[in-house]
N, C-alpha and C positions, 0 to 999 in steps of 0.2 A: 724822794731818793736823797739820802746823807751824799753829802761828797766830800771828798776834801779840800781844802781852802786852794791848792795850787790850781785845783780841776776848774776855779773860775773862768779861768780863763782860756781853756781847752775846749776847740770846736767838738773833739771827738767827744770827752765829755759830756759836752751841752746837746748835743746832739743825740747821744746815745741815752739821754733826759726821755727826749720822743718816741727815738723808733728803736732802745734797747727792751722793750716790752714787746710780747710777743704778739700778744691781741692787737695791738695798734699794730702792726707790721703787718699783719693779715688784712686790718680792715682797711688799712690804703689799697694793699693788693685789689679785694674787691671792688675798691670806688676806680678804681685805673681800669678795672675790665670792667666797669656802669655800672655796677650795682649799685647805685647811690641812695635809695630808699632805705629805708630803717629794717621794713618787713624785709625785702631783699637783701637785706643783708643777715640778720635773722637763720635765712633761710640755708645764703650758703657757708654761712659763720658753724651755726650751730650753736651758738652762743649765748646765753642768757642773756632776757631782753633790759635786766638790769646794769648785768654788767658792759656790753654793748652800748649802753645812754652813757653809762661811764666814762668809757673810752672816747664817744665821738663827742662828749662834753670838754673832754680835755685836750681833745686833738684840735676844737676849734679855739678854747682858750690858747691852743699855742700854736695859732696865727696858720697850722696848716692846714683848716680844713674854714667853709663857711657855709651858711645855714642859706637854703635858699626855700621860700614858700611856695609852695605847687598847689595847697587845696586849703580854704579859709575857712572852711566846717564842716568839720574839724579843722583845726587847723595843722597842717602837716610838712615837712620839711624834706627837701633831699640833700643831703649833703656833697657839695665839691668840693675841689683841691682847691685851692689858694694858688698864688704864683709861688709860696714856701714851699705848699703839698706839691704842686707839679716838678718843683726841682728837687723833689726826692725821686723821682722816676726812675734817675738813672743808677741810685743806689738800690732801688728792688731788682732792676734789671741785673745789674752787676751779681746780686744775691746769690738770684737766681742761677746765674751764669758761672757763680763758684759751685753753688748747691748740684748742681747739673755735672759740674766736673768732677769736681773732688768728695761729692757725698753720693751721688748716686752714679756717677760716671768712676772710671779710672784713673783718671788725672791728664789724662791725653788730651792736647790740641786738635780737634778736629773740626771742620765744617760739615761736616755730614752727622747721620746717625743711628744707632742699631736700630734693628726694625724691631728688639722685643725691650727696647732700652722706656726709660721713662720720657723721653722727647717725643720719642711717638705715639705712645700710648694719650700723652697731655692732648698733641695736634690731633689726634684721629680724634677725641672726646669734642674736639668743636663741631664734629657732623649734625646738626641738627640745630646748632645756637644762635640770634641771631648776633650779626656783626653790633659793635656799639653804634648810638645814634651819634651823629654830631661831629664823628674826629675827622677831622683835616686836617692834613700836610701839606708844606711848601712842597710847589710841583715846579716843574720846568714850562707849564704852560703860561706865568707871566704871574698864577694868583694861588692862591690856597685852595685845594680842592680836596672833595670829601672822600674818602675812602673807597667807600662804595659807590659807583658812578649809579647818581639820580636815572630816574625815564628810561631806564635798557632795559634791555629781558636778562641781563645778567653780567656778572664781572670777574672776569679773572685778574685774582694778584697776585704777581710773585714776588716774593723777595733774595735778594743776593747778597753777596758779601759787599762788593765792591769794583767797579772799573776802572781801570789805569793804575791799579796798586804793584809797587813792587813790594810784594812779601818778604820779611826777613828770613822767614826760612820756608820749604813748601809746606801747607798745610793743606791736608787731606779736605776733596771737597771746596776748593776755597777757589779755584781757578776755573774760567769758563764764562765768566760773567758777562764779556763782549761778543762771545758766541751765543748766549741764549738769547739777548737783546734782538741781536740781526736774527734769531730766528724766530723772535715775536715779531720784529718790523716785516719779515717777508710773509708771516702768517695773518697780519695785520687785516689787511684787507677781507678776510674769510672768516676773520671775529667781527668785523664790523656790518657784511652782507647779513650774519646771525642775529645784530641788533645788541652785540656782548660787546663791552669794551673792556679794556686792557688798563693794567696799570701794574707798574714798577716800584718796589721802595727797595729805600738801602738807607746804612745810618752815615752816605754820605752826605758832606753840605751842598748847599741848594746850588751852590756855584759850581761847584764841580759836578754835580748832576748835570746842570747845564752847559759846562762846555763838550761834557761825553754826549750829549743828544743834538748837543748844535753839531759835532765833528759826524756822528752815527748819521745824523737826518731821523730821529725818532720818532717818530709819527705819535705814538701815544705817551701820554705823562708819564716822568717817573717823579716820584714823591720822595720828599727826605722827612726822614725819623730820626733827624739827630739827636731829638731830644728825645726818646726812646717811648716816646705817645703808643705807637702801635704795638710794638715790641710788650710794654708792661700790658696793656689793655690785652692782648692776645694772649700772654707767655709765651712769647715766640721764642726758641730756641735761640741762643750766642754762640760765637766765640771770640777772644780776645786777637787779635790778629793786626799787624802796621800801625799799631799807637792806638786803637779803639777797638769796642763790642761789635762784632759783624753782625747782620741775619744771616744764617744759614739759609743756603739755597731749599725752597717751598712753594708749592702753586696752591691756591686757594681757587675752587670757583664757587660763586657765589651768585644765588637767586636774584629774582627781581625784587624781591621785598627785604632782601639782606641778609639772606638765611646759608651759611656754609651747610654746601650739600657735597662737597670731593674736598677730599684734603689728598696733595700730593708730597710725599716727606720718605724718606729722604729724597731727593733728588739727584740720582746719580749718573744718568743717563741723558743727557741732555736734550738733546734734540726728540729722543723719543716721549721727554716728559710735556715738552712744548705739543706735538703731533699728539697727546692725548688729551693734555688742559683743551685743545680744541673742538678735539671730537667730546671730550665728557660737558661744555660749556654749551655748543651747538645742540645737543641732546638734548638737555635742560632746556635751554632756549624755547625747544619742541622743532627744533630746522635741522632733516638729515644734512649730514657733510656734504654731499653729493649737490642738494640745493644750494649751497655758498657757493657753488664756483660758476662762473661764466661760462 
């Protein structure tokens, strides 16, 4: 790319060097939701496997991507993010999060979503995929913990905007966060008799996740995505909301082997969306409702 000699010095610039091309913007997207293999990426690129080498030839010449060997013979590479590539995350997110407003949304702030909009058409397409291997986030349990909780018969996630926030102005969708908490801690024990565990994210920091669970009593983890790990690997719906990208409120339940089998979106109804993640998790599970209770 020519530039001009002021643009040396210009982060946008230098920057817009990497990810103002459109193939390389995509193939981060895919390596953030695990496609990290060449074929798998191939697959959901659609991209010519020449020009593909291309791209992820350049992405690691420029320090955001690295080659890692998985298989000696042949020998074959997956490619991950760098700690460069990982701190673009929060620029796809953001992307996303304009693309969602002002190109395929109306430009309105909301935390919610149409049910025939492109937010839920994206979520409802996770039924059947499995979750990424490997992501964890800082929890309130003391350590890093994996998304999808190990050894259960299943896990429900949800994600919120945020607890304890004073919003500058009301946004739709955006309030209720302290009420659906206390109505997972009270349902708690009835995901736990099913052998399903629970978990909470938000893209708040780890600290403040944990003084809302030490003040709540939280029985189960909530996770911070401040660095927007889940959010890019998922495409999880935003909105901009108290100085940051929120999650929209969402229940996921998910299999024993990692597999989203219920997507709940929009979430508007609170309490009744909690009273179903239980009943559709327990089912799954293979344990009628009726067997959790004492």
């Amino acid at each position: 790319m020519k530039m001009h000699r002021a643009d040396e010095n210009c982060g946008i610039a230098q920057a817009a060097v990497i990810v103002g091309d459109w193939w390389n913007v995509l193939v981060l997207r895919e390596i953030a939701r695990g496609h990290l293999r060449f074929d798998a990426l191939v697959a959901e690129l659609g991209l010519s496997r020449k020009v593909l080498a291309e791209r992820l030839t350049r992405l690691v010449d420029h320090g955001v991507l690295r080659r890692s060997l998985y298989q000696r013979r042949p020998e074959r590479y997956e490619y991950l993010l760098t700690d460069a590539g990982a701190a673009l995350l929060p620029l796809l997110v953001g992307m996303q999060d304009w693309g969602d407003r002002w190109v395929l949304g109306d430009g309105t702030v909301t935390g919610t979503a149409a049910l025939d909009g492109a937010e839920h058409a994206r979520l409802h397409a996770q039924i059947g995929t499995r979750m990424p291997d490997g992501l964890m986030l800082p929890s309130t349990h003391g350590a890093d913990l994996p998304v999808v909780a190990p050894d259960c018969a299943g896990t429900v996630l949800f994600t919120y905007p945020g607890t304890g926030i004073e919003w500058d102005e009301p946004i739709p969708g955006a309030v209720g966060c302290t009420l659906e908490n206390r109505l997972f801690t009270d349902a708690w024990p009835d995901f736990r008799r099913a052998g399903v565990e629970v978990r909470g994210v938000s893209t708040q920091l780890p600290h403040e996740q944990a003084d809302f669970a030490r003040a709540e009593a939280v029985p189960y983890p909530l996770l911070s995505d401040a660095r927007y790990r889940l959010a890019a690997a998922l495409r999880l719906p935003t909105f901009r909301g108290a100085g940051r990208l929120r999650l929209k409120r969402l229940i996921l339940v998910i299999g024993s082997e990692g597999t989203v089998q219920q997507v709940l979106f929009p979430v508007q109804d609170i309490p009744a969306a909690v009273t179903e993640a239980l009943r559709l998790a327990t089912a799954s599970a293979g344990v009628r409702l009726g067997d959790t209770e004492e």
